[in-house]
N, C-alpha and C positions, 0 to 999 in steps of 0.2 A: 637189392631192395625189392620188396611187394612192386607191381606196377601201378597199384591204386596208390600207393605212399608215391608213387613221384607225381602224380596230378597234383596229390594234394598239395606235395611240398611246393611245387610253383606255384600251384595258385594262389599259396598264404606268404609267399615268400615276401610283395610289399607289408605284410604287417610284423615282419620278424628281421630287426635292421641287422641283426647279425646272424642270420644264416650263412651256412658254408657252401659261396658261389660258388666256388671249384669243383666242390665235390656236387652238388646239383646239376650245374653245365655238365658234366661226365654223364649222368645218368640220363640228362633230357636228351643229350643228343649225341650217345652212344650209336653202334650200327643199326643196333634194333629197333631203334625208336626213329632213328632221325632219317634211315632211307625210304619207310612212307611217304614222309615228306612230297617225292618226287615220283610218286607214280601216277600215273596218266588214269584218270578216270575214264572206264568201258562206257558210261553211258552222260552223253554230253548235253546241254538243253539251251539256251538263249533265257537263262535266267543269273542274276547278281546269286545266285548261291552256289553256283559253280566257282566261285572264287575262294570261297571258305571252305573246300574240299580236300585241301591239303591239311589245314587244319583237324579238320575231320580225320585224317589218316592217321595223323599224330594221337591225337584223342584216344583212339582206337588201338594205337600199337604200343603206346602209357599202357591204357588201361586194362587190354585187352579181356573185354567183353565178352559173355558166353550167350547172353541175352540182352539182345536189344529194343529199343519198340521205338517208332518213326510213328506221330502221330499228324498229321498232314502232309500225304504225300509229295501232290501234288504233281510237277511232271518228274517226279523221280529222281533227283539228282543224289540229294540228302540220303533218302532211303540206299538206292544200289552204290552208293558210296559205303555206307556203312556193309554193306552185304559183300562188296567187295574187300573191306580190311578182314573182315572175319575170316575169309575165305583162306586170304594170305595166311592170316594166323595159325589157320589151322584146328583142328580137333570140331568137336562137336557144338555147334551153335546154330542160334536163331536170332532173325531180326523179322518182328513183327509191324507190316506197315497200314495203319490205317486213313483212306485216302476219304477226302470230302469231294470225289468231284462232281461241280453241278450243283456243291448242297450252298444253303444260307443259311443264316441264324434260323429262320423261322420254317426251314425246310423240316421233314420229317422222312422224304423220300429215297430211294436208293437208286444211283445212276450207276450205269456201268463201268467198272475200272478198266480203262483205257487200254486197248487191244495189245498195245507196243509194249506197254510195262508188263503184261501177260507173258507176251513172247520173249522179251529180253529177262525176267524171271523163271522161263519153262526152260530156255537157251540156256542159262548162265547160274542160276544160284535156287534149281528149284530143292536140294535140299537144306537151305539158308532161308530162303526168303515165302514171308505170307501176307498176301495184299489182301486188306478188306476193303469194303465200301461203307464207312463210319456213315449211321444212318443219322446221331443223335449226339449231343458234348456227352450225355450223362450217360453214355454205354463207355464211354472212353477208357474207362479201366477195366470190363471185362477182359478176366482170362488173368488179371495179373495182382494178383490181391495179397499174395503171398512175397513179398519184398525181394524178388530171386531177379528181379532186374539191374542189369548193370548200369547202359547205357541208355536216355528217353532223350529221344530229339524232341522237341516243339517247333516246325516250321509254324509261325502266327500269318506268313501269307499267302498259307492252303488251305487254312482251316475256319469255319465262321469267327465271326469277334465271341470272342470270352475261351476261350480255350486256355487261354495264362489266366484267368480265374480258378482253373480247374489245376492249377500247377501243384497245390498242396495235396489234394488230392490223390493224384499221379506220383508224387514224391514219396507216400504211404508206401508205392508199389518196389522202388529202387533200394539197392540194397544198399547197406550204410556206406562204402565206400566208392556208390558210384557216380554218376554224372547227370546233371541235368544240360541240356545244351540248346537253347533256344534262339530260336533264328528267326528276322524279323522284326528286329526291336526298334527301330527305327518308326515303324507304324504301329507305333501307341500311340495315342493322344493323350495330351496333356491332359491331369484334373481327372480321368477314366479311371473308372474301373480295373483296366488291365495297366496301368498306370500305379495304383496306387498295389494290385499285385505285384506286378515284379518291384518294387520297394520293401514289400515284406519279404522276400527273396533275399534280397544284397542285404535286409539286415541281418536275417538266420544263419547265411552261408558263405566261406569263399567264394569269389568272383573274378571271372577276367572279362573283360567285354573289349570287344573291337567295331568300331561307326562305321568303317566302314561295307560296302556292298549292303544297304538296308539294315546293319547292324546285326550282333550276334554276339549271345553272352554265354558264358559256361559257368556252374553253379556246382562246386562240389563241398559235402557235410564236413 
């Protein structure tokens, strides 16, 4: 099968009570898919999204991605995770990261992207990976307007509040069979704005979401 047809098949498989488990189980965690699983992330941080990294490998070796876009870096984990499945995968791709560090909602400024993600990108994935310094929300989709995206991370706690406002937006850029995967959902506030977005989300699309480590939902058409 397509790799984009088995995300999807799991992720709709609660609304489909007689799907063929046997034949799904074979696909999800055949060797190709299911030995991501367990490889050791090159770049490690003292943050709860190191935990959903594995997950991320999976995502990644389902889907297998040609383009991807990381929109709040932050200290890198989410990003060079994804820049490492690609790598395994092989052949020609990109994962574009764009990072807020330093910024706030009401910032407008550009701080410099963090020396060590420099070096662990020029070291390790420099013809994979491209780190910006996201100056503004509403530059967020430059460069990707043309739907040729496969895979868009949302980390929501590296980036100002309202970034999952901007998720429709961003999902313009993804191409029909790919992935939205937003991490952080644990800090919405209730009655919010970013609140009442990802609800127009889970009603539009497949969904799997896991609470724990700060929460993390995956979103595919």
């Amino acid at each position: 099968p397509r790799p984009d047809s088995i995300i999807a098949r799991a992720m709709s498989i609660s609304s489909h009570k007689h799907a063929n488990l046997t034949s799904l189980s074979t696909e999800l965690f055949g060797p190709a898919v299911f030995g991501p699983l367990f490889l050791r992330p090159r770049l490690v941080a003292n943050t709860p999204a190191l935990a959903h990294v594995p997950l991320l490998f999976w995502v990644c070796a389902a889907l297998r991605p040609r383009h991807a876009v990381v929109k709040g870096v932050g200290q890198g984990v989410l990003h060079f995770a994804v820049c490492q499945a690609l790598e395994r995968i092989g052949g020609v791709s990109s994962c574009r990261g764009v990072g807020f560090w330093g910024l706030t909602a009401d910032d407008h400024g550009s701080a410099n992207i963090p020396e060590e993600l420099l070096e662990h990108q020029n070291m390790l994935y420099e013809d994979i990976s491209t780190l910006e310094q996201g100056d503004d929300l509403e530059s967020l989709v430059d460069g990707n307007r043309d739907a040729s995206v496969d895979l868009i991370v949302l980390d929501l706690t590296s980036a100002p509040e309202g970034l999952l406002q901007r998720a429709q937006t961003l999902l313009d850029c993804l191409h029909q069979s790919g992935v939205l995967l937003v991490y952080g959902t644990d800090s919405i506030k209730p009655q919010s704005a970013d609140a009442a977005a990802i609800e127009r989300l889970f009603s539009k699309f497949n969904s799997a979401s896991f609470q724990h480590d700060k929460g993390l939902t995956l979103f595919n058409s």
